[in-house]
C-alpha positions as CSV (number, residue, x, y, z in Angstrom):
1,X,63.6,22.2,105.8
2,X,65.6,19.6,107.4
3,X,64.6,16.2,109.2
4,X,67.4,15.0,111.7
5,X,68.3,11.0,111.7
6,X,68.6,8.2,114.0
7,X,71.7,7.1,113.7
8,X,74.4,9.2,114.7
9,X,72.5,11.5,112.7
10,X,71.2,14.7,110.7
11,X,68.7,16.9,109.8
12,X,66.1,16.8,107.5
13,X,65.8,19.5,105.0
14,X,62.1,19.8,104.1
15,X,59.4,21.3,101.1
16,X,56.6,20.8,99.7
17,X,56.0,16.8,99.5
18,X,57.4,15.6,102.3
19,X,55.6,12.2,103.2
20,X,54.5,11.4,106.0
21,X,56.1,11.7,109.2
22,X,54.2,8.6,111.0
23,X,55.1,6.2,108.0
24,X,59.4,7.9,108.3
25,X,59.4,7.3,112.0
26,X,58.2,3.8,111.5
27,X,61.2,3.0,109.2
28,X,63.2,4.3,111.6
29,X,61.9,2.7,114.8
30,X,60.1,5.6,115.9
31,X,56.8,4.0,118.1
32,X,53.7,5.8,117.8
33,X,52.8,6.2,121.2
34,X,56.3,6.7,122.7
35,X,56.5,5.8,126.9
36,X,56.4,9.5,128.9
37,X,60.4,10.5,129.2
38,X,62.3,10.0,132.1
39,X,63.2,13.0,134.5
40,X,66.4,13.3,136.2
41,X,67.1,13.9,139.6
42,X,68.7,17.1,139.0
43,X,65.3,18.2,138.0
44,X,63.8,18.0,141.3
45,X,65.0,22.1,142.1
46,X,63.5,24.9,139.8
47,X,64.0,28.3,139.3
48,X,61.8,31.7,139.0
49,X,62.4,32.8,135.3
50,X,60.4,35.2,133.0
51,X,58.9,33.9,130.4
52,X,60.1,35.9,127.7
53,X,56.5,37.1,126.7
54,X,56.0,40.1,129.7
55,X,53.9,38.1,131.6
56,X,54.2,37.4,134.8
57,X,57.6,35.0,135.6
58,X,56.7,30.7,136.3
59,X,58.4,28.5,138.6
60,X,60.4,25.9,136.0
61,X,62.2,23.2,136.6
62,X,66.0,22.8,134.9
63,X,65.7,20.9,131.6
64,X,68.5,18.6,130.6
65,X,67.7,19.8,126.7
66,X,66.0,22.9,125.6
67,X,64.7,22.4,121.9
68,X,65.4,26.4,120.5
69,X,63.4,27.1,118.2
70,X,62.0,30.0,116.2
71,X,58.7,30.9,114.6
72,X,57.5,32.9,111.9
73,X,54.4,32.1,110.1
74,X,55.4,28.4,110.1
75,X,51.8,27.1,110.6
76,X,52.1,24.7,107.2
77,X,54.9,22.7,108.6
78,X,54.5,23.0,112.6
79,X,52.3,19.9,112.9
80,X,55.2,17.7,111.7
81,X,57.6,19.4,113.4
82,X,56.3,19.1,116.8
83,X,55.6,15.2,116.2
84,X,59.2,14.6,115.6
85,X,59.9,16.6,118.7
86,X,57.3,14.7,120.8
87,X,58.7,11.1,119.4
88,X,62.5,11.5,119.8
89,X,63.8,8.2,121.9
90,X,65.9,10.7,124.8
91,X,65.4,9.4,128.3
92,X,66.2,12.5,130.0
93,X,64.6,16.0,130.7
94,X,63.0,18.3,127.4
95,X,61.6,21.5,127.1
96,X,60.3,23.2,124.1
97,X,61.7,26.7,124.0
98,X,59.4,29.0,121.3
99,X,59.7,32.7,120.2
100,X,57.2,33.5,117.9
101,X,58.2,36.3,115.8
102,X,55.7,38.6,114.8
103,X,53.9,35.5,113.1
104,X,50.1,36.5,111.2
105,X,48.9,33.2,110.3
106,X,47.8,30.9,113.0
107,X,51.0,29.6,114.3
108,X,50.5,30.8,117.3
109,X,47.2,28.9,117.9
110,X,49.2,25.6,116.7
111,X,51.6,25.7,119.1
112,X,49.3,26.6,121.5
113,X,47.3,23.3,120.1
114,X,50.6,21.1,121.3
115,X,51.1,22.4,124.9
116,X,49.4,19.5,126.8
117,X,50.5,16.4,124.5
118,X,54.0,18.2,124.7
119,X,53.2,18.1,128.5
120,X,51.7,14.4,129.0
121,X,55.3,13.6,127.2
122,X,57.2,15.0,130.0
123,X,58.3,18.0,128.0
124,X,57.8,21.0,129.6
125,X,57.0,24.3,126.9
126,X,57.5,28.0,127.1
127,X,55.9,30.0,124.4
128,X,56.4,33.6,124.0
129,X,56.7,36.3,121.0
130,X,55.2,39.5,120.1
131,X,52.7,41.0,117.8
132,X,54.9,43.9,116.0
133,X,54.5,45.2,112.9
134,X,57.8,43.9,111.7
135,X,59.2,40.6,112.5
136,X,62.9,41.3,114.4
137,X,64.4,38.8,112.5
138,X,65.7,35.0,113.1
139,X,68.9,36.2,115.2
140,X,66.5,38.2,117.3
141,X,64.2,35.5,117.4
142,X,66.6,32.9,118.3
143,X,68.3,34.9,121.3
144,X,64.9,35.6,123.3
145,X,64.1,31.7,123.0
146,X,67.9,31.0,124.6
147,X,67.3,33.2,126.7
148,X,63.7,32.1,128.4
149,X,64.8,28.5,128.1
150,X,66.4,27.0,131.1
151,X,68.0,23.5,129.6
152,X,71.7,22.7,130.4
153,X,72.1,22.2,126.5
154,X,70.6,23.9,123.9
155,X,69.3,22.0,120.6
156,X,68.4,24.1,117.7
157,X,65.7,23.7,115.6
158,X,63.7,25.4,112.4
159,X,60.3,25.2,112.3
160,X,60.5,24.1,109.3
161,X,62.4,20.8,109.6
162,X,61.7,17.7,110.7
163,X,63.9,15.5,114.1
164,X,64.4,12.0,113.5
165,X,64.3,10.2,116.9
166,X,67.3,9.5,117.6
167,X,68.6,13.0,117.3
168,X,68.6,14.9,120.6
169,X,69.9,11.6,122.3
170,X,73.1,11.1,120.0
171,X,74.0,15.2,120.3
172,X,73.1,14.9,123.9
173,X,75.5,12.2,124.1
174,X,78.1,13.5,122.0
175,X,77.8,16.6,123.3
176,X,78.7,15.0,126.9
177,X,82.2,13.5,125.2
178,X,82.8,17.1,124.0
179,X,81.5,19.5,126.3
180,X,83.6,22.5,124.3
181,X,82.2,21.4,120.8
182,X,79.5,22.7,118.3
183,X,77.9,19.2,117.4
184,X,76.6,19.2,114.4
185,X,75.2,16.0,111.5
186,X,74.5,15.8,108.1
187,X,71.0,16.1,106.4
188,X,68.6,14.7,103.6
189,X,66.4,17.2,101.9
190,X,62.6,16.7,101.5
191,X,61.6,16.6,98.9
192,X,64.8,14.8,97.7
193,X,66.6,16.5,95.0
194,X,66.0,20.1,96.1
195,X,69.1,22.6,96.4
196,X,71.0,19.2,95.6
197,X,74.6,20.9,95.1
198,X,73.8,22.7,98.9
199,X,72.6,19.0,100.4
200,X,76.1,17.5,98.3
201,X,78.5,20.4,100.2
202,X,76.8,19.8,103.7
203,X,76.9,15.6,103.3
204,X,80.6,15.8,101.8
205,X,83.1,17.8,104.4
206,X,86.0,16.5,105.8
207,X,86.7,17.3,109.4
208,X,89.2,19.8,108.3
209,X,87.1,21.3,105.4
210,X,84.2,22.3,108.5
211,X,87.1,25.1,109.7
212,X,88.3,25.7,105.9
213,X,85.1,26.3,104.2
214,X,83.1,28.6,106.7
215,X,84.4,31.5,104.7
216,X,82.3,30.5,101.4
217,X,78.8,31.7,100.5
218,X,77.0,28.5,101.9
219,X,77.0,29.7,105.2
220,X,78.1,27.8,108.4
221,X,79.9,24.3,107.7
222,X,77.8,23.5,110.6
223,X,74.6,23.7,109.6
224,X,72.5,26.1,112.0
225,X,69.4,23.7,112.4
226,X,71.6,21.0,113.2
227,X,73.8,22.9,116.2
228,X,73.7,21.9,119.3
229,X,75.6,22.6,122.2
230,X,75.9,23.4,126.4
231,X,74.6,26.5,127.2
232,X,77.8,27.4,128.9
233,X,79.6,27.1,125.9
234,X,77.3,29.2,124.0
235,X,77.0,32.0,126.6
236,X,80.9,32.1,126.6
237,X,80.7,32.9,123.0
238,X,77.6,35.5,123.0
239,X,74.2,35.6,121.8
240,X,73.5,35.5,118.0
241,X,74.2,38.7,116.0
242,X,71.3,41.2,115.5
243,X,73.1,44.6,114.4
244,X,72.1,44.0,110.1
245,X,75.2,43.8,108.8
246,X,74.9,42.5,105.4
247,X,76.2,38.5,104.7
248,X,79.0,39.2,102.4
249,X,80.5,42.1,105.0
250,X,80.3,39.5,108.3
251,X,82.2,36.6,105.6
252,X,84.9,39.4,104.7
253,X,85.4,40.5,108.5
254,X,85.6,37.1,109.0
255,X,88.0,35.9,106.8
256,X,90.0,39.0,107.6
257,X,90.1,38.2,111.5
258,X,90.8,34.7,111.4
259,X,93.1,34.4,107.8
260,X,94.5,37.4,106.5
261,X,95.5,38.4,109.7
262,X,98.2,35.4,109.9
263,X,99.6,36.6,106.3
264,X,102.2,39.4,105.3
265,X,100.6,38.9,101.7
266,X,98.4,36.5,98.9
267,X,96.9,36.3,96.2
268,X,93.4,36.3,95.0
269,X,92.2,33.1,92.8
270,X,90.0,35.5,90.2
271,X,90.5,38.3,88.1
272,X,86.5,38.4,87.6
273,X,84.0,39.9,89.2
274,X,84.3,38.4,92.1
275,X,87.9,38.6,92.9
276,X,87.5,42.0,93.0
277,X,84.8,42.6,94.6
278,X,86.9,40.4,97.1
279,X,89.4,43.2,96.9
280,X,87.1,46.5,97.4
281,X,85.6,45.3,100.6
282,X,88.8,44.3,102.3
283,X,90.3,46.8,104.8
284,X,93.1,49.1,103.3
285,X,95.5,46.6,105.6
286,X,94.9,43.5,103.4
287,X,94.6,45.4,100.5
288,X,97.8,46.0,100.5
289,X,98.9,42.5,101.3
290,X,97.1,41.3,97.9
291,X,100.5,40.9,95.9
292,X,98.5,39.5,92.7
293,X,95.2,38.4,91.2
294,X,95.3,35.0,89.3
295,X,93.3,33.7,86.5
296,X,93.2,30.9,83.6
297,X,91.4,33.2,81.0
298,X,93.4,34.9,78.8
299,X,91.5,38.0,78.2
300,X,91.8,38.8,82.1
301,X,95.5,38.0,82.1
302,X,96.1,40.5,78.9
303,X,95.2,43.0,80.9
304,X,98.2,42.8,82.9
305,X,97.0,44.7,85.8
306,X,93.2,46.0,88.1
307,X,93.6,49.4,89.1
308,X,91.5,50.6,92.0
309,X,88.9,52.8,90.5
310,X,87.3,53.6,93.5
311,X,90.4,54.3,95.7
312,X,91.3,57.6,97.4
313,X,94.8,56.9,97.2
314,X,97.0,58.6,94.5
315,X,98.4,57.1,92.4
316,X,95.2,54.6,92.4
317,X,96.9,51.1,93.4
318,X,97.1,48.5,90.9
319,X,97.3,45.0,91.1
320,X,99.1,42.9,88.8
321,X,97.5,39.9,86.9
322,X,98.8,36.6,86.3
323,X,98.9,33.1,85.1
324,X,98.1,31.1,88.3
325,X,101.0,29.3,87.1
326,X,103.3,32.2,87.8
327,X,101.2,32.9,90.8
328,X,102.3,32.4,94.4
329,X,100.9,31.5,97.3
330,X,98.9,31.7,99.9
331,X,95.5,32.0,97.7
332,X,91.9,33.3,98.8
333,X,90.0,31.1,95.8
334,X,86.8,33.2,94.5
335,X,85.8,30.4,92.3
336,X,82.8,28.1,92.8
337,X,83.1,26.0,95.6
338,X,85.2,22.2,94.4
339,X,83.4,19.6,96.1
340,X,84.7,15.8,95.0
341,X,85.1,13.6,98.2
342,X,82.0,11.8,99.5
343,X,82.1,10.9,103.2
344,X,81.0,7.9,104.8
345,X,81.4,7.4,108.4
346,X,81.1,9.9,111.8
347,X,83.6,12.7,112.0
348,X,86.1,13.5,114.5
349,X,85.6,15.8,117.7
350,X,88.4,17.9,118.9
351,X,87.6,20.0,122.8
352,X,89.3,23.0,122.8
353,X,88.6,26.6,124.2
354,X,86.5,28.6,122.0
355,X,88.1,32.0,121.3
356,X,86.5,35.0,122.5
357,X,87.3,37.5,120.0
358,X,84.7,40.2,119.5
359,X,85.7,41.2,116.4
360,X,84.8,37.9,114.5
361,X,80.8,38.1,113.6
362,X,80.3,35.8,111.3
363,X,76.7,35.4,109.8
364,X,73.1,37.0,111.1
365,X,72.3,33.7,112.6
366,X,75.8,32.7,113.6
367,X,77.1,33.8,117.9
368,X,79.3,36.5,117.5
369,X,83.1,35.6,118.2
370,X,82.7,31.8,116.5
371,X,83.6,29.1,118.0
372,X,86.8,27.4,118.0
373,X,87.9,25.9,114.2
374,X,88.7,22.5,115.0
375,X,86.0,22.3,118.3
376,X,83.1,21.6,115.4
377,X,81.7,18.0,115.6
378,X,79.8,16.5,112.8
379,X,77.8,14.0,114.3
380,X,77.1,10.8,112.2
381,X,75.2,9.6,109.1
382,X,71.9,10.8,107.3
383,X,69.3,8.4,105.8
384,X,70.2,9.0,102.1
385,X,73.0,10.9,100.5
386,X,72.9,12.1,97.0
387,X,75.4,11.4,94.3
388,X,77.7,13.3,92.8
389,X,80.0,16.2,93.1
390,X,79.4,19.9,93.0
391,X,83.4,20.4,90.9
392,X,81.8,18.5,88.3
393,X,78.9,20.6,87.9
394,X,80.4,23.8,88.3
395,X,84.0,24.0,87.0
396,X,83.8,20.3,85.0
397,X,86.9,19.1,87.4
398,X,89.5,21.8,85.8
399,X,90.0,24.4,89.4
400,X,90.2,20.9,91.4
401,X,93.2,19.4,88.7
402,X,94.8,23.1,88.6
403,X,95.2,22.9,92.6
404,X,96.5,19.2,92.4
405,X,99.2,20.5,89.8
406,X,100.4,22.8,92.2
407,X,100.3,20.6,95.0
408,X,97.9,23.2,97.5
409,X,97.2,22.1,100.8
410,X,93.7,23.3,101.2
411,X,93.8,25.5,105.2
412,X,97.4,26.1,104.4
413,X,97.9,27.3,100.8
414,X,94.7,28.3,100.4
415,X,91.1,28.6,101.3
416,X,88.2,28.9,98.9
417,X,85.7,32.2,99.5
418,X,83.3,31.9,96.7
């Protein structure tokens, strides 16, 4: 889970042993009977909207900021959750926007429990879900509580994590400055220590690294419980993705769309396993491009060459193996992710059109057609930052000095899909 923090802030990523969240807010000013928030004056006109639920529709008032958030048998952490919610420090309108997805524990009856505190607050709440079976999954689950919300900007939330109280005000804020920008912040993982290497990646990219790195097996650079965003800008680029494609084939389509696309050929960074798996799932269009696979283990470059096993083509195409010294560029890297440069101040914010290519579908819980590369804002500081760097752990520094020798501009020369 993740906790989000009060100065131009994050998330925090949560587990068993999380403290307290009366004794964190106090650190970080957070009163314990905040004053009832302010409405706006655009709030005095409503709208008939369905609840989501079937039931019958309810006259609502427009929200500046509707907290999205999903639920599936999150009953263990919903307590804190909701307190963070109910104590964040923005002025203007909130509503509380949940889809419970086919929960069978009692988080229904929690939520239920918050309604008229939520209410006394000033923030209004819509509660909805359904009682399948089968749960229709966190895009699913996401898109029905967009779509019975009514804020101008949409916050999203797990119900797992935890809002420090500064964090809807900063986006809100931010999101103002940028109004065609994903705005995103860093995290701190409760209890500390967990998925550390994860927690180092998110806390360490550049600006440039947020478009660079979104091909890699960590998922969004942006990290999902930390988006927010206008709902205009979100309905531009579509509701989440429901159709079950598998992660690795959205990453691939991806990559292809936005990367290979742009280049008459390159080379893959691993003559492993993974390099050519890389290989088999690409279209027959960039499998062709592939002009070489690259390695620094001997045994792999002995070979000489990969033939294509599985390919109908005849002859089978082969693929010649190299020295990544006698390798050319431009490179997809399928090594583990090098991450050495700690950051430590609020990241720049580009506005810029999002594109509106159907094509691009990047993860389960990612909008199809993604937004804009450079329109991704990473929004401030977290609490606590752990040390380190993931290239030390995983390749002891030597893929990060072989990439310095040949003098690769990381988004130009190469980009890493681990």
């Amino acid at each position: 889970m993740y906790a989000s923090c009060s100065k131009p802030s994050a998330t925090t990523e949560r587990g068993a042993g999380s403290g307290d969240l009366r004794q964190r807010g106090r650190e970080f000013g957070m009163e314990p009977n905040p004053a009832k928030r302010l409405r706006t004056p655009e709030e005095e006109g409503g709208e008939v909207r369905e609840n989501g639920g079937g039931e019958q529709p309810e006259r609502r008032k427009t929200a500046d900021v509707s907290i999205i958030m999903p639920v599936h048998n999150a009953s263990c952490w919903l307590e804190e959750c909701l307190q963070a919610i109910m104590h964040q420090d923005f002025t203007g309108s909130m509503e509380l926007s949940v889809f419970d997805d086919a929960s069978t524990d009692d988080s229904r009856k929690v939520l239920e429990g918050w309604r008229e505190r939520m209410e006394d607050r000033g923030i209004s709440v819509v509660i909805s879900g359904h009682g399948s079976s089968q749960p229709g999954g966190v895009g699913f689950a996401k898109n029905k509580a967009v779509t019975q919300s009514s804020g101008r900007y949409l916050c999203f939330q797990d119900a797992d994590d935890i809002m420090l109280p500064q964090r809807v005000r900063l986006q809100y804020e931010t999101s103002i400055l940028h109004p065609n920008s994903l705005i995103g912040c860093r995290v701190q993982r409760l209890p500390e220590g967990s998925t550390e290497r994860y927690a180092r990646w998110i806390n360490s990219l550049t600006q440039d690294q947020l478009l660079t790195q979104a091909y890699t097996s960590h998922g969004p650079t942006v990290v999902m419980p930390t988006w927010f965003c206008s709902r205009k800008l979100f309905m531009k680029v579509g509701l989440f993705d429901e159709g079950g494609k598998t992660i690795w084939k959205l990453r691939v389509d991806f990559l292809q769309e936005r990367v290979l696309s742009q280049w008459e050929s390159f080379t893959i960074w691993n003559a492993g396993k993974q390099g050519r798996k890389l290989y088999r799932s690409l279209s027959l269009i960039s499998q062709k491009k592939v002009k070489a696979f690259c390695d620094v283990d001997e045994n792999k470059i002995q070979k000489r060459f990969y033939t294509h096993e599985e390919s109908k083509e005849r002859p089978k195409p082969t693929v010649p193996v190299l020295h990544y010294k006698e390798a050319t560029g431009p490179f997809i890297i399928c090594v583990k992710l090098p991450n050495d440069i700690m950051i430590q101040g609020v990241c720049r914010a580009q506005d810029v059109e999002p594109t509106q290519n159907e094509a691009s579908r990047r993860f389960a819980s990612i909008p199809r057609s993604p937004f804009d590369p450079s329109s991704v804002v990473c929004v401030g500081l977290s609490f606590m930052f752990a040390c380190g760097c993931v290239s030390q752990d995983m390749t002891g520094g030597v893929l990060e000095e072989n990439l310095r020798s040949l003098q690769l501009k990381e988004g130009t020369d190469y980009y890493h899909f681990n």
